[in-house]
C-alpha positions in Angstrom: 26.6 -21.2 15.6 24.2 -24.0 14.5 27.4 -26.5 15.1 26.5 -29.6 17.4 29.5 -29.9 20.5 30.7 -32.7 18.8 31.5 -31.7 15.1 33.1 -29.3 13.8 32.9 -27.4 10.2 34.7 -29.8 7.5 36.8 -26.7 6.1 37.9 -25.4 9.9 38.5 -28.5 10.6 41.2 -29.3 7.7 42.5 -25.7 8.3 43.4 -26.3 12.2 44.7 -29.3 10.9 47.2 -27.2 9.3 46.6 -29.7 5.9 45.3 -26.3 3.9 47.3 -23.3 4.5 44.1 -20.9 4.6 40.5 -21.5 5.7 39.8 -20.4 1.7 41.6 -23.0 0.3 40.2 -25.8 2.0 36.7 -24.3 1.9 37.3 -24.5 -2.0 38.6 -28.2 -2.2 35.3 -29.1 0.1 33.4 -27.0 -2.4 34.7 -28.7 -5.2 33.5 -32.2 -4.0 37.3 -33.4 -3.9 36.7 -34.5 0.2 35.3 -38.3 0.6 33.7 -38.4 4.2 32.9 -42.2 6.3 31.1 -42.0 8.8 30.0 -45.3 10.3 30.5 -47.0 7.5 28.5 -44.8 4.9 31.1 -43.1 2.4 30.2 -39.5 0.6 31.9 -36.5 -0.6 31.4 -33.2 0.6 30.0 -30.8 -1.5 30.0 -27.8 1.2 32.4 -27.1 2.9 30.2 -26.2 6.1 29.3 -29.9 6.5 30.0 -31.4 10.0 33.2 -33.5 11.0 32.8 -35.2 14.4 35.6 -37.5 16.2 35.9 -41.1 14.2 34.9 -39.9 10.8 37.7 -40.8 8.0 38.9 -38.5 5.3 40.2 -39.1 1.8 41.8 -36.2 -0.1 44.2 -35.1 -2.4 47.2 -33.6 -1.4 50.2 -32.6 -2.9 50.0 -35.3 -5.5 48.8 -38.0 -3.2 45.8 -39.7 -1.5 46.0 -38.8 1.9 43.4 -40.8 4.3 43.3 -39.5 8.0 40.6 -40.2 10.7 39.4 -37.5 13.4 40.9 -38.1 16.4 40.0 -34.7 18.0 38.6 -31.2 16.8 40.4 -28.5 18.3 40.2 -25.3 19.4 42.7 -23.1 17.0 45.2 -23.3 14.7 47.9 -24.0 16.3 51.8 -25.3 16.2 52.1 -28.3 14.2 52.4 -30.7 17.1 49.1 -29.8 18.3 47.8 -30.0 14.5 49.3 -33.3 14.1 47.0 -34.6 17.4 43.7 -33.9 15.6 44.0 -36.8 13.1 45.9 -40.4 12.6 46.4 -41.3 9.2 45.3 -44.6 7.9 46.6 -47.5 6.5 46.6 -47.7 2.6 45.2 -50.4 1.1 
């Protein structure tokens, strides 16, 4: 894989997350350009869903109905039980 050690693809990435319930689906939102991606202080959306995620970045999407606005914490290695999922990210404060 062309992946650096320290990023991950932004679709796996949402799926190990367990915020999408299938790679697919979250490769589509990326697709779509409904992902906003900081990274040290520069803000864009994804428009593939193969762009890199690396520990720091924040994430702004829709979900459900709502904004949700997490920042990478960690990448992981699988999918796996929602407690693990949940250590990947910390959500952020609305403003």
């Amino acid at each position: 894989m062309s992946e650096g050690v320290g990023s991950c693809r932004a679709d796996v990435w949402l799926w190990r997350a367990r915020f999408f319930k299938t790679r697919t689906l979250a490769a589509k939102v990326c697709e779509e350009g409904r992902v906003r991606l900081t990274r040290a202080g520069a803000e864009s959306r994804l428009d593939k869903s193969a762009r890199p995620v690396k520990v720091g970045d924040e994430l702004v999407f829709a979900l459900g109905g709502r904004l949700t606005a997490v920042r990478v914490e960690a990448l992981g290695e699988r999918r796996g039980p929602p407690a693990e999922a949940r250590s990947l990210y910390s959500p952020l404060e609305k403003s």
